[in-house]
NUKENU-953459 format. One line per field, with one value per residue (C-alpha): residue number from 0; x negated, y negated, z. Coordinates in Angstrom, 1 decimal. Last residue first. Layout:
BEGIN
seq: NUM, ...
xx: X, ...
yy: Y, ...
zz: Z, ...
//
This chain:
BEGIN
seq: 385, 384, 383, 382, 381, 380, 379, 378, 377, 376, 375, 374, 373, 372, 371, 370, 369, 368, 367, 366, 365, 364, 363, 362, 361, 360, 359, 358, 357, 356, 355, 354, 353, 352, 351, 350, 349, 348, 347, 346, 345, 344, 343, 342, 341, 340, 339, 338, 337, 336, 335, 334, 333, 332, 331, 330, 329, 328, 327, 326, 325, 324, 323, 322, 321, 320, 319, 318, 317, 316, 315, 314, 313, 312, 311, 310, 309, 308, 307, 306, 305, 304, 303, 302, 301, 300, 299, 298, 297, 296, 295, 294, 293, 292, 291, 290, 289, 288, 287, 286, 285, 284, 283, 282, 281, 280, 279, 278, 277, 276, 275, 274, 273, 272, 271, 270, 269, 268, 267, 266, 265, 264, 263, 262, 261, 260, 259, 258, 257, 256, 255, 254, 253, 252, 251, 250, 249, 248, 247, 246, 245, 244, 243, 242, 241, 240, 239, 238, 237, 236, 235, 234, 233, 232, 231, 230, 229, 228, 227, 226, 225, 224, 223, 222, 221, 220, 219, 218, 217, 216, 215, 214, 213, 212, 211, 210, 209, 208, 207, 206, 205, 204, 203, 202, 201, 200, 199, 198, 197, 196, 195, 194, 193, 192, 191, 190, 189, 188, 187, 186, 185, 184, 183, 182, 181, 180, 179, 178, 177, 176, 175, 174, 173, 172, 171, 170, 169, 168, 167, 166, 165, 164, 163, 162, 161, 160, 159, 158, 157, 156, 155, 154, 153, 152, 151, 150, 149, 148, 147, 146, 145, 144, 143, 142, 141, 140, 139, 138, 137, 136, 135, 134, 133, 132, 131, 130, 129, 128, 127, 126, 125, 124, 123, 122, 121, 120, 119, 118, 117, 116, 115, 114, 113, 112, 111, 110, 109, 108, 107, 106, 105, 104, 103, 102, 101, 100, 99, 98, 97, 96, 95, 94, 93, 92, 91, 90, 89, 88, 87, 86, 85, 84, 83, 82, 81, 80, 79, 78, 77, 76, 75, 74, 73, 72, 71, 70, 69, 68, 67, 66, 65, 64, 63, 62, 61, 60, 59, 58, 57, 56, 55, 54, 53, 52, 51, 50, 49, 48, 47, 46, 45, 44, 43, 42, 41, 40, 39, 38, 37, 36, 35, 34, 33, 32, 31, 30, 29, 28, 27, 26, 25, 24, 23, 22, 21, 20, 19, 18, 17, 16, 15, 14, 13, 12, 11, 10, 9, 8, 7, 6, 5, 4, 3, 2, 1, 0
xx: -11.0, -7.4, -6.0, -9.1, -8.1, -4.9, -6.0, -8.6, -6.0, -4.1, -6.7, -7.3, -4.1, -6.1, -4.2, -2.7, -4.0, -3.1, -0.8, 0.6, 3.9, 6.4, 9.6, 12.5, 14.6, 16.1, 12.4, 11.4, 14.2, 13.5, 9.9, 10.6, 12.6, 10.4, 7.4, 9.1, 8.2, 4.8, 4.2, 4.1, 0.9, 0.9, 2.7, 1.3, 4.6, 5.3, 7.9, 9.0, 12.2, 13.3, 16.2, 18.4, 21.0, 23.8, 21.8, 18.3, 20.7, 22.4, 19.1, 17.4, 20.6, 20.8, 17.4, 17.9, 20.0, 18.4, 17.2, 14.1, 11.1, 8.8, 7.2, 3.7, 3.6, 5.6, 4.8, 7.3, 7.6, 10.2, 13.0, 15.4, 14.5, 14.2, 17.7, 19.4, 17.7, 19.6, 23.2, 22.6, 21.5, 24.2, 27.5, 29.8, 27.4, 29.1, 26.8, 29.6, 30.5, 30.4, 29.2, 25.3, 25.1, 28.0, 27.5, 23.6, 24.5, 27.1, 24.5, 21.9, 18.6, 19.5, 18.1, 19.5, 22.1, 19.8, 16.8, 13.8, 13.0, 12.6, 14.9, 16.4, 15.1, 12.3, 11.3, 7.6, 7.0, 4.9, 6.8, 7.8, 9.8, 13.0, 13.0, 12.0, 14.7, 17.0, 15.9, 16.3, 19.8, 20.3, 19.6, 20.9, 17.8, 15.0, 13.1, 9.6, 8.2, 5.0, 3.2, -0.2, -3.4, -6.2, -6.5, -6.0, -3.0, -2.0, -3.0, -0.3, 2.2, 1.8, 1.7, 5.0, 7.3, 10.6, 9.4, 11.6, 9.3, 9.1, 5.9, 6.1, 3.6, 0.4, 1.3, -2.0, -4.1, -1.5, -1.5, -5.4, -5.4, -2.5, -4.1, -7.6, -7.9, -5.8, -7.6, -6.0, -6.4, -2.4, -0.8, 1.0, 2.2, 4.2, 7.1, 7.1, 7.5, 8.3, 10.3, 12.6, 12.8, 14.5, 16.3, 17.6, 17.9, 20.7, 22.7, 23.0, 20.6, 22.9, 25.2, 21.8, 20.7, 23.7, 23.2, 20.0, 20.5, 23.8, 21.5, 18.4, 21.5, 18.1, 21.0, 17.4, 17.7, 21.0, 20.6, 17.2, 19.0, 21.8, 19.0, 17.0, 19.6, 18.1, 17.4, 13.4, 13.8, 15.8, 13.3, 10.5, 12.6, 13.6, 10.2, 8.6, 11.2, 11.1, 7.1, 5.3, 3.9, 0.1, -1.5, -2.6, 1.0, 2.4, 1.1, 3.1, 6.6, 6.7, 5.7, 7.4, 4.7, 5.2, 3.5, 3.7, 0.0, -0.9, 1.6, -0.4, -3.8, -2.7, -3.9, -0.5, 0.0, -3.8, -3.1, 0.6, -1.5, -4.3, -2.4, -1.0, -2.3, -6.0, -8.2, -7.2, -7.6, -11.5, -12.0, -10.5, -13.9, -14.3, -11.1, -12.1, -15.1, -12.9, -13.1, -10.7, -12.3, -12.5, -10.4, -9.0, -8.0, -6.3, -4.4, -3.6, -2.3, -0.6, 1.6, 2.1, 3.9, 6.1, 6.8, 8.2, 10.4, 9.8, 9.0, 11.5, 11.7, 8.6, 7.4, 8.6, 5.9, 3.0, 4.4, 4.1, 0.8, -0.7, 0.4, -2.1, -2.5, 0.0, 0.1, -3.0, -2.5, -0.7, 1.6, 2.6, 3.0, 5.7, 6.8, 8.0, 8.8, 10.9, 13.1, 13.5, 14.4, 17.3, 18.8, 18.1, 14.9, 16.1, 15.0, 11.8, 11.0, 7.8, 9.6, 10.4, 7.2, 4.6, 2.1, 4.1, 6.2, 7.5, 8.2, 10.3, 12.4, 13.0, 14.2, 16.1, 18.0, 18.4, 20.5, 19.1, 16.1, 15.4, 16.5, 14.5, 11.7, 11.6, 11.9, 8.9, 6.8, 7.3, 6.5, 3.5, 2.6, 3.3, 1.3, -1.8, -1.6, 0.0
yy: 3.7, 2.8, 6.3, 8.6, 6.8, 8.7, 11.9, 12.5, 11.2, 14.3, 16.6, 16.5, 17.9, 21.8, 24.0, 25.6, 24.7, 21.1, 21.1, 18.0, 17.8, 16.5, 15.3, 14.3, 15.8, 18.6, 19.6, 19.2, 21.7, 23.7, 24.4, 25.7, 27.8, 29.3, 28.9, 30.0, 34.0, 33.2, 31.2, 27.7, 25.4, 21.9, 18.8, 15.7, 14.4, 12.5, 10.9, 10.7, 8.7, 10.2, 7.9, 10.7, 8.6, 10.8, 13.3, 11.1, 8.9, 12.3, 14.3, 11.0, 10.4, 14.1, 13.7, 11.2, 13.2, 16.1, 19.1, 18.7, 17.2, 18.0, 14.2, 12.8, 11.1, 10.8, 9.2, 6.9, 5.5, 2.3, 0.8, 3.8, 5.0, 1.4, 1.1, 4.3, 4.2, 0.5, 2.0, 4.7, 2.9, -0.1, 1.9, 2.1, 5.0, 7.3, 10.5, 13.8, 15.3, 12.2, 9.2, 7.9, 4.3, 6.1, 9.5, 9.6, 7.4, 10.3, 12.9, 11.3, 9.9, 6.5, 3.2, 0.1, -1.1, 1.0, -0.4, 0.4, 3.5, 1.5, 1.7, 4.8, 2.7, 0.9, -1.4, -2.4, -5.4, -7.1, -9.1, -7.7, -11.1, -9.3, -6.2, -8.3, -10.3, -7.3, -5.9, -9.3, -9.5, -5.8, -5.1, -1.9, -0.2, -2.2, -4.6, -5.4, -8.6, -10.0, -6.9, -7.5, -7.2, -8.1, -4.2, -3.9, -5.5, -3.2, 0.1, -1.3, -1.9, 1.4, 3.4, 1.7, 4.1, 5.0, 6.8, 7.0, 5.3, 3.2, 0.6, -2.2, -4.4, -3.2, -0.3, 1.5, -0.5, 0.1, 4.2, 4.2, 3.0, 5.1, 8.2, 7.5, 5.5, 3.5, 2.3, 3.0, 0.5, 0.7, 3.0, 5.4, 3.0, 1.9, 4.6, 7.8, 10.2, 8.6, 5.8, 9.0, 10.7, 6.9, 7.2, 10.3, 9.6, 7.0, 8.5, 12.0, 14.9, 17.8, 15.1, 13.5, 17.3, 18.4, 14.9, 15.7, 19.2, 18.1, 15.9, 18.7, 21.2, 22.6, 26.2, 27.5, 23.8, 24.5, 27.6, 26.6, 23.5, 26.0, 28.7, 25.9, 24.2, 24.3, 20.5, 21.0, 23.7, 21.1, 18.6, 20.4, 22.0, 18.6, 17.4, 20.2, 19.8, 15.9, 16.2, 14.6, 11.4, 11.9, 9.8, 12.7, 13.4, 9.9, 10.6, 13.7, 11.9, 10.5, 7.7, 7.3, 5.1, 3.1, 3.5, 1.1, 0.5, 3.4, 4.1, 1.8, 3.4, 6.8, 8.3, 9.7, 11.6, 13.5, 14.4, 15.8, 17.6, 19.5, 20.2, 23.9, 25.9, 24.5, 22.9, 19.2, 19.8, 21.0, 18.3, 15.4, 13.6, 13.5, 12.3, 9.1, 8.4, 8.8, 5.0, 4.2, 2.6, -1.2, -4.0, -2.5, 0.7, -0.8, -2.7, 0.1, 1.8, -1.4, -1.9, 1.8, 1.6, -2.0, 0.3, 3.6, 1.9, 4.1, 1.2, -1.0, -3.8, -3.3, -3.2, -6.2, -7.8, -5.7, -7.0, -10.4, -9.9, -7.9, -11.4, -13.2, -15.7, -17.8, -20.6, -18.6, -18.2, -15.1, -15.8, -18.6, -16.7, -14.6, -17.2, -18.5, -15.0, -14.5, -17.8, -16.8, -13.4, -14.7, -17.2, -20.8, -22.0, -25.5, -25.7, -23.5, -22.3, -23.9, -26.0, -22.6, -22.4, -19.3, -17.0, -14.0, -14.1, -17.4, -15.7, -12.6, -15.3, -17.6, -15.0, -13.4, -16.4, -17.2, -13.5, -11.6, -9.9, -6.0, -6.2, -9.4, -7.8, -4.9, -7.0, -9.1, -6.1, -4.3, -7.7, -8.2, -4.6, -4.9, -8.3, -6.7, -3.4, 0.0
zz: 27.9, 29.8, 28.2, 29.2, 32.7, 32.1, 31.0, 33.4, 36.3, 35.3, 34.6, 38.7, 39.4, 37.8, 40.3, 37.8, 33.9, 32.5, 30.0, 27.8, 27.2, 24.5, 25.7, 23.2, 26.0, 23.8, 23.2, 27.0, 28.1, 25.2, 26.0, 29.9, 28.5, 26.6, 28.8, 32.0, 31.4, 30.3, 33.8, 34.2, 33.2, 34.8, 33.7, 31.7, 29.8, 26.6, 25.2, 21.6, 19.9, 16.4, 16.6, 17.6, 19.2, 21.2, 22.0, 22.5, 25.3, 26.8, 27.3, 29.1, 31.5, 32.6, 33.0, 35.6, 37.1, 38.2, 35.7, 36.6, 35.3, 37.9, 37.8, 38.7, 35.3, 32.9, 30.1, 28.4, 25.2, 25.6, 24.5, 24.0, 27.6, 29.0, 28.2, 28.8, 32.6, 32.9, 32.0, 33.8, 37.0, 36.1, 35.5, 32.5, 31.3, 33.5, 34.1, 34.1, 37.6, 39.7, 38.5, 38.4, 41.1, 43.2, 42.9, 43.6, 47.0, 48.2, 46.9, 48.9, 48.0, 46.3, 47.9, 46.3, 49.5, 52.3, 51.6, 53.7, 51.5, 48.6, 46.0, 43.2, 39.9, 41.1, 38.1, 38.5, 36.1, 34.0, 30.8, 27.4, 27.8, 26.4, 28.5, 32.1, 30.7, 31.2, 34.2, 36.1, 34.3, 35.2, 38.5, 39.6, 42.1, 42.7, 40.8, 41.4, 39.4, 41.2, 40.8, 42.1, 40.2, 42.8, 42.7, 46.5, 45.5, 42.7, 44.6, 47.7, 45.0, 43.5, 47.0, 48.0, 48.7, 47.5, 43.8, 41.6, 39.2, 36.2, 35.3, 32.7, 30.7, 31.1, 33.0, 31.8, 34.6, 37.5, 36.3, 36.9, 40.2, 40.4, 39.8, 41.8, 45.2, 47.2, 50.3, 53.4, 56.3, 56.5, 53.9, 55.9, 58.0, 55.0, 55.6, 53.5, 55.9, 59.4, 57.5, 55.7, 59.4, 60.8, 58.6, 58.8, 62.6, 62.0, 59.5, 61.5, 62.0, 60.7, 58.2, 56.7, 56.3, 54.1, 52.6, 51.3, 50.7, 48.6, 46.3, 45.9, 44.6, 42.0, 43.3, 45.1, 46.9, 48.6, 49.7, 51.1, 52.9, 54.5, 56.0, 57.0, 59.1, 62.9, 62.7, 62.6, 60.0, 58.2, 58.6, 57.0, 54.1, 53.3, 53.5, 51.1, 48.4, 48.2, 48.2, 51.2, 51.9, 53.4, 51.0, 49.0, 48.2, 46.7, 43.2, 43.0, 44.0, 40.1, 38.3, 34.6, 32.8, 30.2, 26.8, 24.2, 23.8, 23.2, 20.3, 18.1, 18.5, 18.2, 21.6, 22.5, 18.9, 19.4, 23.2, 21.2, 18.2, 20.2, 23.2, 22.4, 25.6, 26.3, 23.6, 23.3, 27.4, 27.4, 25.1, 27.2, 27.2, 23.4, 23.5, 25.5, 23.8, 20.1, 19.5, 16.9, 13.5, 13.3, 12.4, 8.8, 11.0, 13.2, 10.9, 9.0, 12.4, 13.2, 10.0, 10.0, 13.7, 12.9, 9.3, 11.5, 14.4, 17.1, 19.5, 18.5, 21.3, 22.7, 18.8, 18.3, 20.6, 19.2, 15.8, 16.4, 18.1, 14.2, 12.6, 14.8, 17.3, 16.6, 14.4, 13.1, 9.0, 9.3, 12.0, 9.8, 6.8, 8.7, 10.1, 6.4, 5.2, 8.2, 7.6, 4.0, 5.1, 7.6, 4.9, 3.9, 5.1, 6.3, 10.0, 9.8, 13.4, 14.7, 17.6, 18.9, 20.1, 19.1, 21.7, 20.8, 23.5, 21.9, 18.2, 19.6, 21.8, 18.3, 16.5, 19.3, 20.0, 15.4, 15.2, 12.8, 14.5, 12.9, 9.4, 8.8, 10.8, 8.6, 5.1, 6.1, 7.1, 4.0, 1.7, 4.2, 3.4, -0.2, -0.6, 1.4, -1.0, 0.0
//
């Protein structure tokens, strides 16, 4: 494709993509541009594109490539905003592979070669968001969901009823099986005791989310109640300024549009009764009851930054709980060709299978690490900041 073809192509994609004059002018001010730049008599939407786009190109902002780096948060699987980038890429300078050739042992294990070798394309870096999950928490002394339910329940004489519960994935109904046992008040004050900010006092964060802080470069997801990333982001003199917790969706949604910073908390903090969601009374009140209702905010929000963004989950189990419920619906009911990737660890033969088709229907494409083997996780992920 020639220079005058590609800006033709690009042209003609943007024109589809940003019709309305607002998201015009917002798509050209995060890219370094003022709206006192827009063309006042250029006639129709491609004229008015054109003329940017010739702006961009001559350095009114800093550089056509920007403009499409911001409309690529937007419309991260759109095909020509991805080609555009990789020729550009390619035109500036050849990719490093340093931090492949570091990940060798991992582009060789199970079937990585072709997903390690999608998530380092240039362009698709940096889109990624990161979905944080409980794992990072554990070598700070916070317990997995799993392993402090069973904890408390033997504690509260209920074990037998909890581990019932959990071998039906019923992780919402052991929650508030146990809430009931202890009562409101002493649940709480178990949750503080396990994943309270005590646990981070004179500690100094170290490793995966270090490393997860630097790749969020624009946006970080968790569900996640404690405060590990914001504590590494600090010590990091990079502090997230932006956290949003639980059902916010005007501070979610120009969080979305600026292609700001952020940290968007979507289940609370553990101090926060009104956002936090850990039981199944809470899950059915910010998700629905039997079937996820889309007219309310979590799901709403979660089907947002899921079509918006390429996510890499990190830390996660993946399992069949509700926010995947959310994910499966969204990719069902728009298969845009969206990809997401995960880092998870090995599971046996017998799992793989089904273990494959629960990614696949997800729009999930893993990345696997053998047993025991956390450390390949932070590997990947500083391999990803090189």
């Amino acid at each position: 494709m020639s220079i005058a073809n590609s800006d033709e192509a690009m042209i003609e994609a943007l024109a589809e993509r940003y019709t309305i004059p607002s998201d015009i002018i917002e798509l050209w001010r995060r890219s370094g541009g003022s709206p006192a730049d827009m063309p006042t008599q250029a006639g129709n939407i491609r004229t008015v594109w054109r003329v940017l786009w010739r702006e961009a190109a001559n350095g009114k902002i800093s550089s056509a490539p920007n403009l499409v780096r911001e409309a690529l948060l937007d419309y991260p699987h759109e095909t020509r905003f991805l080609k555009f980038m990789e020729q550009e890429t390619n035109t500036i300078s050849k990719p490093t592979n340093q931090g492949l050739d570091e990940l060798q042992d991992l582009i060789d294990f199970a079937d990585n070669a072709d997903t390690i070798r999608q998530l380092f394309e240039p362009s698709r870096r940096d889109l990624l968001t990161p979905f944080v999950g409980a794992g990072i928490s554990v070598p700070y002394k916070m317990p997995q969901w799993t392993n402090f339910l069973k904890t408390q329940a033997a504690k509260h004489d209920c074990l037998i009823e909890i581990e019932n519960l959990l071998s039906g994935d019923d992780y919402e109904g052991a929650a508030k099986h146990l809430e009931q046992i202890a009562t409101p008040f002493q649940f709480r004050q178990i949750v503080e005791s396990a994943y309270g900010d005590h646990h981070l006092e004179k500690v100094e964060i170290q490793g995966l989310p270090r490393e997860i802080v630097k790749l969020g470069k624009r946006s970080i997801i968790t569900t996640n109640f404690d405060r590990v990333l914001e504590t590494s982001a600090n010590q990091m003199n990079m502090p997230i300024v932006n956290v949003i917790e639980g059902a916010q969706p005007d501070r979610l949604g120009r969080l979305i549009q600026s292609g700001g910073r952020g940290l968007v908390k979507i289940h609370g903090s553990w101090d926060e009764r009104n956002t936090r969601v850990l039981t199944k009374q809470e899950y059915e009140k910010v998700y629905g009851h039997d079937e996820v209702d889309f007219g309310l905010q979590i799901p709403s929000l979660l089907q947002t930054l899921f079509r918006s963004r390429t996510l890499i989950f990190i830390g996660c189990s993946l399992a069949q709980d509700r926010t995947m419920r959310v994910l499966h619906e969204s990719v069902k009911s728009i298969d845009d060709g969206s990809i997401h990737f995960a880092i998870l660890e090995e599971v046996e033969k017998a799992q793989n299978a089904k273990r494959l088709r629960f990614l696949s229907e997800h729009h999930i494409r893993p990345i696997w690490f053998p047993r025991k083997r956390f450390e390949s996780i932070n590997r990947i992920i500083a391999a990803l900041n090189d």
